[in-house]
PDBQT receptor file of N, H, CA, C and O in Angstrom, charges set to zero:
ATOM      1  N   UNK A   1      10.691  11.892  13.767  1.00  0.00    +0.000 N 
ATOM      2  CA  UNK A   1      10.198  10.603  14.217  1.00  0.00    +0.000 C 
ATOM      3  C   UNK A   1      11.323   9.584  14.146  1.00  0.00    +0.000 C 
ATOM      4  O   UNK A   1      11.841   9.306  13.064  1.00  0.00    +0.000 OA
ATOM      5  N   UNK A   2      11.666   9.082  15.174  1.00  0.00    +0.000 N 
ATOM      6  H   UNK A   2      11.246   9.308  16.053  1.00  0.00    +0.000 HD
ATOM      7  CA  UNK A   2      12.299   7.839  15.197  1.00  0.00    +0.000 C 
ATOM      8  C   UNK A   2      11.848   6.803  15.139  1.00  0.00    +0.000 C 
ATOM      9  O   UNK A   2      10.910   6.497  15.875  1.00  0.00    +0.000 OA
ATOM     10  N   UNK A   3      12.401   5.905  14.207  1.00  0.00    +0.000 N 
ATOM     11  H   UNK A   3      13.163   6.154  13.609  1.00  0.00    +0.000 HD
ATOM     12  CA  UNK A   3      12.450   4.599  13.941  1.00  0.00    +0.000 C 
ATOM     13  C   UNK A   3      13.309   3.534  13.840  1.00  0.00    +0.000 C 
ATOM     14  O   UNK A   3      14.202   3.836  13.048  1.00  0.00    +0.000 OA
ATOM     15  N   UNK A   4      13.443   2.486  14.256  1.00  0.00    +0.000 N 
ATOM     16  H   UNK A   4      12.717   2.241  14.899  1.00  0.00    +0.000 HD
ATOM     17  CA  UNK A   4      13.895   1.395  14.453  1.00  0.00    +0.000 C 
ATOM     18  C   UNK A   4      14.314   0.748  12.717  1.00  0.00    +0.000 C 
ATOM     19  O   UNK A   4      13.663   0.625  11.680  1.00  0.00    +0.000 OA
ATOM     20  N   UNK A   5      15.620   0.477  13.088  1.00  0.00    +0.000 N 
ATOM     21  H   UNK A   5      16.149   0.577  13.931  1.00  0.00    +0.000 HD
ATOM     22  CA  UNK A   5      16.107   0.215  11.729  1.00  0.00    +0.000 C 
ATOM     23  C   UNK A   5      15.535  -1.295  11.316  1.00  0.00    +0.000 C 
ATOM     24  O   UNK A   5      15.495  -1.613  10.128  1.00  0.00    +0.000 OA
ATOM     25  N   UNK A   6      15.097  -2.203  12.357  1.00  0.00    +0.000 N 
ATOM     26  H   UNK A   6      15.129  -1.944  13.323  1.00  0.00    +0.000 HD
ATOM     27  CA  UNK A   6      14.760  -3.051  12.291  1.00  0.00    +0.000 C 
ATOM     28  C   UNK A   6      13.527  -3.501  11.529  1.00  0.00    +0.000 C 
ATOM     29  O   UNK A   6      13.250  -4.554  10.955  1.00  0.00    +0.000 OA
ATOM     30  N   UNK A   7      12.991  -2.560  11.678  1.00  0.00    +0.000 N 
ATOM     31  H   UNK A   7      13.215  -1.704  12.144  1.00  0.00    +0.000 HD
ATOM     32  CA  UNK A   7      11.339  -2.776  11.920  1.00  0.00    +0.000 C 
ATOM     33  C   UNK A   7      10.921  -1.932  10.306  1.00  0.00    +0.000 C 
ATOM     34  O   UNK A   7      10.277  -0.936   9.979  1.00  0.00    +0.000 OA
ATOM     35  N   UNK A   8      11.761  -3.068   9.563  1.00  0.00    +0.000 N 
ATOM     36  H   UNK A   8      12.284  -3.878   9.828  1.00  0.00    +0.000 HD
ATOM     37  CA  UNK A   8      11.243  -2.347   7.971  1.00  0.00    +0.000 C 
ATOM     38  C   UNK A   8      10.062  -1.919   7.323  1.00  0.00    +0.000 C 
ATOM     39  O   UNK A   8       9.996  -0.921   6.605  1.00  0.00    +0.000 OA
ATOM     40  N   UNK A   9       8.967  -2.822   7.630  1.00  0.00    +0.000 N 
ATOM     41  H   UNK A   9       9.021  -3.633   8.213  1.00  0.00    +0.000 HD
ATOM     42  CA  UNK A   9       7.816  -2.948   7.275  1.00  0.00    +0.000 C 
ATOM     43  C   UNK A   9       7.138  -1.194   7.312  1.00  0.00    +0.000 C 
ATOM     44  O   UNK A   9       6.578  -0.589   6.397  1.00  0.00    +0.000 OA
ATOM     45  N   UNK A  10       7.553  -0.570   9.194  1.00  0.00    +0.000 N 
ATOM     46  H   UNK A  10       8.008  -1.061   9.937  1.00  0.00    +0.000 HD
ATOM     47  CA  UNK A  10       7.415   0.497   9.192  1.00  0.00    +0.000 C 
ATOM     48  C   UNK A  10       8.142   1.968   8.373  1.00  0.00    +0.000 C 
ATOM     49  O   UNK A  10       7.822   3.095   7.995  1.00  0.00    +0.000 OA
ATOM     50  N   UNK A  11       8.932   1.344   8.407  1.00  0.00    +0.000 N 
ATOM     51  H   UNK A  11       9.192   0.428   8.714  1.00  0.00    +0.000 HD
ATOM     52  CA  UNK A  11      10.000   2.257   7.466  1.00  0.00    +0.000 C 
ATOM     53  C   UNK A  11       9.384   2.458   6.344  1.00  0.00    +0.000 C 
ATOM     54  O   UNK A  11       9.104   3.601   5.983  1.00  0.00    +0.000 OA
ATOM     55  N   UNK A  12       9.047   1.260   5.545  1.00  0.00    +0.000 N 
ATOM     56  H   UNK A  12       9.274   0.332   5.838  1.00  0.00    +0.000 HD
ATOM     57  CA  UNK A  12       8.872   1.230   4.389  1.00  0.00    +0.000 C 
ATOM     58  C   UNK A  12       7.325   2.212   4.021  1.00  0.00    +0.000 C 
ATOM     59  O   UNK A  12       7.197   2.956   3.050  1.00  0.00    +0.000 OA
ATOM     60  N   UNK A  13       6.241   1.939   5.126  1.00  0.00    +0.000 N 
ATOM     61  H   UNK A  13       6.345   1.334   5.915  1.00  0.00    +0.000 HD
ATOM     62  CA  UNK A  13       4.810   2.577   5.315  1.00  0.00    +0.000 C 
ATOM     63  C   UNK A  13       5.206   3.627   5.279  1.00  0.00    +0.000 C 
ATOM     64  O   UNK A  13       4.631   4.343   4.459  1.00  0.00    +0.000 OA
ATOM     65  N   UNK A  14       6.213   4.206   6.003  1.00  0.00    +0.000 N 
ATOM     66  H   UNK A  14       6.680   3.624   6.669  1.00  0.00    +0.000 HD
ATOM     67  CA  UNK A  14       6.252   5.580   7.087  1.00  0.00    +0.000 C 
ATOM     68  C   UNK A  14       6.549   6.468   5.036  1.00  0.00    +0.000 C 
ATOM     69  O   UNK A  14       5.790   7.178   4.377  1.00  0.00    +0.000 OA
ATOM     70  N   UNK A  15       7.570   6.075   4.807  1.00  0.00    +0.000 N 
ATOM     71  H   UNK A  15       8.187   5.498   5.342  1.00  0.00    +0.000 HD
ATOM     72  CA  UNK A  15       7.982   6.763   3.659  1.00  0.00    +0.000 C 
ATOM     73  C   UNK A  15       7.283   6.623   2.265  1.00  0.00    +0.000 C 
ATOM     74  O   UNK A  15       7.550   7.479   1.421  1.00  0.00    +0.000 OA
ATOM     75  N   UNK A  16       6.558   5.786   2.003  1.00  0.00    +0.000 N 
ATOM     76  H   UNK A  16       6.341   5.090   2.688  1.00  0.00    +0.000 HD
ATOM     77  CA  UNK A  16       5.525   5.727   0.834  1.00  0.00    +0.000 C 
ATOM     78  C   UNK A  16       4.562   6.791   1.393  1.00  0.00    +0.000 C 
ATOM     79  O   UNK A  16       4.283   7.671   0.578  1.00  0.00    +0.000 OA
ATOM     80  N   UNK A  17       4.016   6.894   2.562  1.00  0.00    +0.000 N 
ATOM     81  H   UNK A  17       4.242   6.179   3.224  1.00  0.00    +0.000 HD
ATOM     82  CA  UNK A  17       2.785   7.519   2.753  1.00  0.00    +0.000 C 
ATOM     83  C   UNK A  17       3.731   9.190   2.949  1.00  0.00    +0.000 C 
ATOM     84  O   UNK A  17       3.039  10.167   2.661  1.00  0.00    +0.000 OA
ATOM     85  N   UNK A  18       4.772   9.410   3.272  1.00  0.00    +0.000 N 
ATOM     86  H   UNK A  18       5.335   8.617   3.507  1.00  0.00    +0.000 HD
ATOM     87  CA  UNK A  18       5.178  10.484   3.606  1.00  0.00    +0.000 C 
ATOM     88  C   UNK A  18       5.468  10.998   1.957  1.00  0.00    +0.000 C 
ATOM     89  O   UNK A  18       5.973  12.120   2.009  1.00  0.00    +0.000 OA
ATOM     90  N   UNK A  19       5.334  10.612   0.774  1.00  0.00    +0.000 N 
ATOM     91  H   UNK A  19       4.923   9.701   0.732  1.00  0.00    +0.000 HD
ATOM     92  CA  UNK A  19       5.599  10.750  -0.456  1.00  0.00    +0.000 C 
ATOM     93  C   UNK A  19       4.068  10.483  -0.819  1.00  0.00    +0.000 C 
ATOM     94  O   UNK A  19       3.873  10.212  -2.004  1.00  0.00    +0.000 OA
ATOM     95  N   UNK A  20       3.044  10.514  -0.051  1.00  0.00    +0.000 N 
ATOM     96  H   UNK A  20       3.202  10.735   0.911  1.00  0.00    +0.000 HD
ATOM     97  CA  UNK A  20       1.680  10.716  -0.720  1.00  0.00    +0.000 C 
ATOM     98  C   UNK A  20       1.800   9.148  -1.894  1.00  0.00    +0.000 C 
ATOM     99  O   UNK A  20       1.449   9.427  -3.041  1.00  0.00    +0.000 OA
ATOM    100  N   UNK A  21       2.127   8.030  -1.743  1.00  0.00    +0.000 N 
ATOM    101  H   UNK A  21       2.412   7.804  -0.812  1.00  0.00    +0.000 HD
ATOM    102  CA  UNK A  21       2.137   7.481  -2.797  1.00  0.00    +0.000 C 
ATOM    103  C   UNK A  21       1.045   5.688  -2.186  1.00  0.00    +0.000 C 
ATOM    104  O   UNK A  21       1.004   5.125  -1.092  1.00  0.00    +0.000 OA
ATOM    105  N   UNK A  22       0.559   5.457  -3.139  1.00  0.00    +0.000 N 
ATOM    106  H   UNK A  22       0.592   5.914  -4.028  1.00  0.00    +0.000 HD
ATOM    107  CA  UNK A  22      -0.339   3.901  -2.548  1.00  0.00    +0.000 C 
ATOM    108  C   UNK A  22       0.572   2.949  -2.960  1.00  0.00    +0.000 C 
ATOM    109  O   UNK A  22       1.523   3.334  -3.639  1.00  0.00    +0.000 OA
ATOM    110  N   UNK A  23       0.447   1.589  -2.637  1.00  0.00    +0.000 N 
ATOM    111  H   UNK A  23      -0.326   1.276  -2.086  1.00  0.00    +0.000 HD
ATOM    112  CA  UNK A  23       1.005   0.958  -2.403  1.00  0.00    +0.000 C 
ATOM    113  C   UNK A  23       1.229   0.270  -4.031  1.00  0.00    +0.000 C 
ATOM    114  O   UNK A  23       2.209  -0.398  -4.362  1.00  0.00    +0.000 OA
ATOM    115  N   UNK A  24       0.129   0.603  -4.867  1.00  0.00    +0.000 N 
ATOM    116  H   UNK A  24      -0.667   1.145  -4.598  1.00  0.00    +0.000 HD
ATOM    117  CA  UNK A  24      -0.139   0.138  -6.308  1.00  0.00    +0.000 C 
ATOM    118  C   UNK A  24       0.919   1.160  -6.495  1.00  0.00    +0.000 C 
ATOM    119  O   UNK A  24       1.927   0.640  -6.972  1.00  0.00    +0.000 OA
ATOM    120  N   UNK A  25       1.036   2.392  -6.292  1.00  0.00    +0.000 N 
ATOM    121  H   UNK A  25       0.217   2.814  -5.904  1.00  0.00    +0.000 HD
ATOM    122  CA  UNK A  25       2.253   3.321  -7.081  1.00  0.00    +0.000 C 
ATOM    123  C   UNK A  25       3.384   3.067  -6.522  1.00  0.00    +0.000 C 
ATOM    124  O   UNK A  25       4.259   3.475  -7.286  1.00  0.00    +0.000 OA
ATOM    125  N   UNK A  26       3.964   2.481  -5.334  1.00  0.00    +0.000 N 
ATOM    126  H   UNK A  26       3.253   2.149  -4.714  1.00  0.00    +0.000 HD
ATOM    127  CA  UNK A  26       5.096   2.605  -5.313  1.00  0.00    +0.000 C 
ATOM    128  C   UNK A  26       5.738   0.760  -5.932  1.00  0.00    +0.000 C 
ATOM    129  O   UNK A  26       6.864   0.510  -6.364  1.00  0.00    +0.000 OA
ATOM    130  N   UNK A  27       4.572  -0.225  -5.757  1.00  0.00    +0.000 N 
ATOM    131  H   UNK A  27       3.658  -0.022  -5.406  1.00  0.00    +0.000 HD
ATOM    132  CA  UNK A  27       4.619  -1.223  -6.392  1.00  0.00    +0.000 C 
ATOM    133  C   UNK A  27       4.815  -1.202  -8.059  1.00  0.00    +0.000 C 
ATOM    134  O   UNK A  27       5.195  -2.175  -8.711  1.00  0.00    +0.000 OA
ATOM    135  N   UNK A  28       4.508  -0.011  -8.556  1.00  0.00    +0.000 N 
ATOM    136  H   UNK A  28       4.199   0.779  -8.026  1.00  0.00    +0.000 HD
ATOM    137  CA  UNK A  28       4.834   0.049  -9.988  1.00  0.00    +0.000 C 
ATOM    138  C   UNK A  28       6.098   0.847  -9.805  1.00  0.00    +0.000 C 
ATOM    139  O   UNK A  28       6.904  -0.034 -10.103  1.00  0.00    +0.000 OA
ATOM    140  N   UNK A  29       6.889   1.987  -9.500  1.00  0.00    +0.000 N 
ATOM    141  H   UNK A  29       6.233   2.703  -9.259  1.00  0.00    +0.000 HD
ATOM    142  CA  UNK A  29       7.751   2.214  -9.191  1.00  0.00    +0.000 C 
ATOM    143  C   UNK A  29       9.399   1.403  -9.241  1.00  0.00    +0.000 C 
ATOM    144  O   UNK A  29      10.509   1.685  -9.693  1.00  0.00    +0.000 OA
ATOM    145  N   UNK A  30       8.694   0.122  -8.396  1.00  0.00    +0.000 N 
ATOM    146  H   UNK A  30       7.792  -0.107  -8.028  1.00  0.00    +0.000 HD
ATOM    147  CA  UNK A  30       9.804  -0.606  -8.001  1.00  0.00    +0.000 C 
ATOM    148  C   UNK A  30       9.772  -2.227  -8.658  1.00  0.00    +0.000 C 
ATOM    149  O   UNK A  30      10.496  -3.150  -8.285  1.00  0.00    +0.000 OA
ATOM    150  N   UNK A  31       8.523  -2.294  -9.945  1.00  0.00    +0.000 N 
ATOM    151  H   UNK A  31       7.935  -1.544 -10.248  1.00  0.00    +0.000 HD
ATOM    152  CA  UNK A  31       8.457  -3.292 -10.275  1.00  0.00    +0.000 C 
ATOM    153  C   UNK A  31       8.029  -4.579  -9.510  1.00  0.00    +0.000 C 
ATOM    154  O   UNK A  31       8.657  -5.632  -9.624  1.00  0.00    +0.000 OA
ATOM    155  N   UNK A  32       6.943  -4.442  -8.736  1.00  0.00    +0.000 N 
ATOM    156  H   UNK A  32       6.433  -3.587  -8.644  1.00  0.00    +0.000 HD
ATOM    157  CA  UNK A  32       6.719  -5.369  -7.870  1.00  0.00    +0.000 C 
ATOM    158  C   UNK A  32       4.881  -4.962  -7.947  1.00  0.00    +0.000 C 
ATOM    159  O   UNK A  32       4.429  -4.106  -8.707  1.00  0.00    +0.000 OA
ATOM    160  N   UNK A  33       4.135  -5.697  -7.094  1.00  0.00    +0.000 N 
ATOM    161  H   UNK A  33       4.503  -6.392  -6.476  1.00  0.00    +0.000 HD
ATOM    162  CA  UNK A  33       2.731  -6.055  -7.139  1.00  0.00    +0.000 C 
ATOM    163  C   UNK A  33       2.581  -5.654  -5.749  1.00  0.00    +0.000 C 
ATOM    164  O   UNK A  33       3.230  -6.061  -4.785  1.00  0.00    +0.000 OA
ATOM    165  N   UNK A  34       1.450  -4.632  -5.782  1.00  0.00    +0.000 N 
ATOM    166  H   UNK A  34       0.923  -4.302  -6.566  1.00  0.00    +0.000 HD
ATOM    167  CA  UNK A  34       1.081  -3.722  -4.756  1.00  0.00    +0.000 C 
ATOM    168  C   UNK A  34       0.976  -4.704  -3.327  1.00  0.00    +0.000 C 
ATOM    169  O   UNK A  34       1.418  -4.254  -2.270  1.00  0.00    +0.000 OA
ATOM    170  N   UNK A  35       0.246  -6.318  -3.402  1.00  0.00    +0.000 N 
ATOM    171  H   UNK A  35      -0.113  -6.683  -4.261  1.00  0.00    +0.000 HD
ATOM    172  CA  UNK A  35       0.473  -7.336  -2.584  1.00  0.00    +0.000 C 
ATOM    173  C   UNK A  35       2.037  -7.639  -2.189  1.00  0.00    +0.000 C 
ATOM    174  O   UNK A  35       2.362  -8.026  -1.066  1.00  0.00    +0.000 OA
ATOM    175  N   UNK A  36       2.779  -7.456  -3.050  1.00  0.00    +0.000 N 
ATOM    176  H   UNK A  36       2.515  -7.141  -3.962  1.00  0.00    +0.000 HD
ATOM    177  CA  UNK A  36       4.072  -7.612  -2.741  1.00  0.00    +0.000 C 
ATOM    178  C   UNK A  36       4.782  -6.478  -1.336  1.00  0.00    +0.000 C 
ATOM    179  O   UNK A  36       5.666  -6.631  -0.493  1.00  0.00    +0.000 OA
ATOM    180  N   UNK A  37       3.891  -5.431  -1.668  1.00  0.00    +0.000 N 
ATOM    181  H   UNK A  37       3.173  -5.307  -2.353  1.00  0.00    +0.000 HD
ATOM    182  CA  UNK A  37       4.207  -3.947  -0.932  1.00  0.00    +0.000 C 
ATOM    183  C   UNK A  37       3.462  -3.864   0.379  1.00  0.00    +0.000 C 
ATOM    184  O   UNK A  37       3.833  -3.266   1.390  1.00  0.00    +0.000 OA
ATOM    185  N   UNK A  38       1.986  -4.788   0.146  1.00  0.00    +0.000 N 
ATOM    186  H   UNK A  38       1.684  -5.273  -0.675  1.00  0.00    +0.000 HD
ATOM    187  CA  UNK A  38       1.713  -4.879   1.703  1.00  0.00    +0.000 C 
ATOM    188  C   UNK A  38       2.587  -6.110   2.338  1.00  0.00    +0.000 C 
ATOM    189  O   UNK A  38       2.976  -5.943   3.494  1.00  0.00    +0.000 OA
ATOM    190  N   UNK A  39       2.848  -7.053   1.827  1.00  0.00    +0.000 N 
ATOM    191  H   UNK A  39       2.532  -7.188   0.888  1.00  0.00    +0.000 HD
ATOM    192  CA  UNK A  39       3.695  -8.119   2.315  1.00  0.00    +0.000 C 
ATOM    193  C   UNK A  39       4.911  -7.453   3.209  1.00  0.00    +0.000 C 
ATOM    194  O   UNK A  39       5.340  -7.900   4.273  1.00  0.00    +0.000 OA
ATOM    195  N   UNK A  40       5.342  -6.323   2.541  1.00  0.00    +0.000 N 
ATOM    196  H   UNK A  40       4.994  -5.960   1.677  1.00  0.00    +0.000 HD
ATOM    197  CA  UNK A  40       6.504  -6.424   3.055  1.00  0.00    +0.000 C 
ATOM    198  C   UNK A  40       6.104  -5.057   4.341  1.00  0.00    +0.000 C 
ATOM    199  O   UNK A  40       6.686  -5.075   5.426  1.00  0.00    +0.000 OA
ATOM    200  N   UNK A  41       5.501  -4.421   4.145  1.00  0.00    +0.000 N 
ATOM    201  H   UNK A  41       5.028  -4.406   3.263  1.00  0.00    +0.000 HD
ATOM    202  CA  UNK A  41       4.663  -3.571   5.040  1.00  0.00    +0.000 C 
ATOM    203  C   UNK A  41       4.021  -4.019   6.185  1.00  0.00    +0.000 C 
ATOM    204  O   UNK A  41       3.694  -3.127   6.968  1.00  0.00    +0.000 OA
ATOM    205  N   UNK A  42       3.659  -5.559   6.600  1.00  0.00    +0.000 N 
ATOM    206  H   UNK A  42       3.925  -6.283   5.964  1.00  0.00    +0.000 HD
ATOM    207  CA  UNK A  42       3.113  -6.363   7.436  1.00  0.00    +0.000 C 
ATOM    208  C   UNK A  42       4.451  -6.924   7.723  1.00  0.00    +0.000 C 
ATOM    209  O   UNK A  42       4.509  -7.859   8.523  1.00  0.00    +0.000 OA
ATOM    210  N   UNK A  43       5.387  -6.538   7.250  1.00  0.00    +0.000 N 
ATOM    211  H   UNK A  43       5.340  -5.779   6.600  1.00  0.00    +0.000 HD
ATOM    212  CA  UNK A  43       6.787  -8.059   7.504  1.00  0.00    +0.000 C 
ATOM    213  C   UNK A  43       6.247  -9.428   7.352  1.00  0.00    +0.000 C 
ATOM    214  O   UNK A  43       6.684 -10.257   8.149  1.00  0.00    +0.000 OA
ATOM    215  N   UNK A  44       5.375  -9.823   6.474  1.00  0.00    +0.000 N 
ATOM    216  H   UNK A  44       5.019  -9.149   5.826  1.00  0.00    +0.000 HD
ATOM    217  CA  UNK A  44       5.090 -11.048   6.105  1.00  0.00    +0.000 C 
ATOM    218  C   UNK A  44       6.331 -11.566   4.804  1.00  0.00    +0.000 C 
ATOM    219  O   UNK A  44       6.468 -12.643   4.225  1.00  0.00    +0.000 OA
ATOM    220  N   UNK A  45       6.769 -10.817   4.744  1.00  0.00    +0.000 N 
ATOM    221  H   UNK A  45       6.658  -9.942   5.215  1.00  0.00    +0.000 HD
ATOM    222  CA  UNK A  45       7.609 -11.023   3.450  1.00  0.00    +0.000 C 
ATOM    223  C   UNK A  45       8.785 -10.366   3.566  1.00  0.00    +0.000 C 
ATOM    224  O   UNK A  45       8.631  -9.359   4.257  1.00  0.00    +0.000 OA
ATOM    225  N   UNK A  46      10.431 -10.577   2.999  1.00  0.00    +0.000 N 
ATOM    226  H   UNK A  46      10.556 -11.396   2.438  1.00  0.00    +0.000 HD
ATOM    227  CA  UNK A  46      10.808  -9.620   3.001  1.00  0.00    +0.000 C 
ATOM    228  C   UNK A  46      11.185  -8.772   1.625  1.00  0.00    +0.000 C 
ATOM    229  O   UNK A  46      11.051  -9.296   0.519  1.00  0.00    +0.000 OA
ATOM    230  N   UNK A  47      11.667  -7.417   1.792  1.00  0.00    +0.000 N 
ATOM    231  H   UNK A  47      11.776  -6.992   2.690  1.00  0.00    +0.000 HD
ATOM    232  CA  UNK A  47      12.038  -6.582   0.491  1.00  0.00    +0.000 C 
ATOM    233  C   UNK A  47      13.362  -6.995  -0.107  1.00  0.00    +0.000 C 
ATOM    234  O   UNK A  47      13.761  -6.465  -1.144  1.00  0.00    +0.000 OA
ATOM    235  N   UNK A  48      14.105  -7.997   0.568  1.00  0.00    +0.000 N 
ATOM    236  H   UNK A  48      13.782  -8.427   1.410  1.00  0.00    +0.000 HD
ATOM    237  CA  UNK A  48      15.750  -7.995   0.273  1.00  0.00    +0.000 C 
ATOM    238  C   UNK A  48      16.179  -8.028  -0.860  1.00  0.00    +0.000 C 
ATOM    239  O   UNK A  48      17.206  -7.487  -1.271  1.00  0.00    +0.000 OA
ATOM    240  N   UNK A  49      14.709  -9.268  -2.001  1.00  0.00    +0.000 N 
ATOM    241  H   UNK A  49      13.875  -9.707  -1.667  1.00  0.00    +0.000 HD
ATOM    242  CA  UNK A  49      15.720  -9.401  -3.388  1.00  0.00    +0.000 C 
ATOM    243  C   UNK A  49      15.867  -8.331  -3.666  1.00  0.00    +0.000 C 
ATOM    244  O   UNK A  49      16.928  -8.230  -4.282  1.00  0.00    +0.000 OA
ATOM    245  N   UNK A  50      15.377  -7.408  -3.559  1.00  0.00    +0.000 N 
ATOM    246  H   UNK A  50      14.516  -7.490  -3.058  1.00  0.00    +0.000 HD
ATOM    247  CA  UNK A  50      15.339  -5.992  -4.504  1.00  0.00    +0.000 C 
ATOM    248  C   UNK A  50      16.573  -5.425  -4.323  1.00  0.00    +0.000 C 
ATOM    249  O   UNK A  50      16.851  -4.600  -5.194  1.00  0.00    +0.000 OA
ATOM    250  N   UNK A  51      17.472  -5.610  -3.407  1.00  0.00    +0.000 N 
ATOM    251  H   UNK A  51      17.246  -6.280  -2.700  1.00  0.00    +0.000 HD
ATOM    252  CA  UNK A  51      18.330  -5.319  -2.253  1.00  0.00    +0.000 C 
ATOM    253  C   UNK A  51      19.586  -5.942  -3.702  1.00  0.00    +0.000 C 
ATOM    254  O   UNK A  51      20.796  -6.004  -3.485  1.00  0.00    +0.000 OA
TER     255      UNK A  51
């Protein structure tokens, strides 16, 4: 599957769900709040500080 490097939000869906993981687990994972994980999954937000 190709994807657009741009288009993080998908990236970010495509590979949590391809690792079987919810958004509460990969939000604990990465130290962040599962709202934080749809935020950035909608591109309402971005992931960068983490960056």
């Amino acid at each position: 599957m190709h994807m657009d490097a741009s288009n993080i939000g998908d990236r970010i869906n495509h590979l949590r769900r391809n690792k079987n993981m919810t958004q509460e687990q990969l939000g604990l994972v990465l130290n962040v709040s599962p709202q934080a994980v749809s935020k950035w999954e909608k591109e309402t937000r971005s992931p960068i500080s983490l960056l």
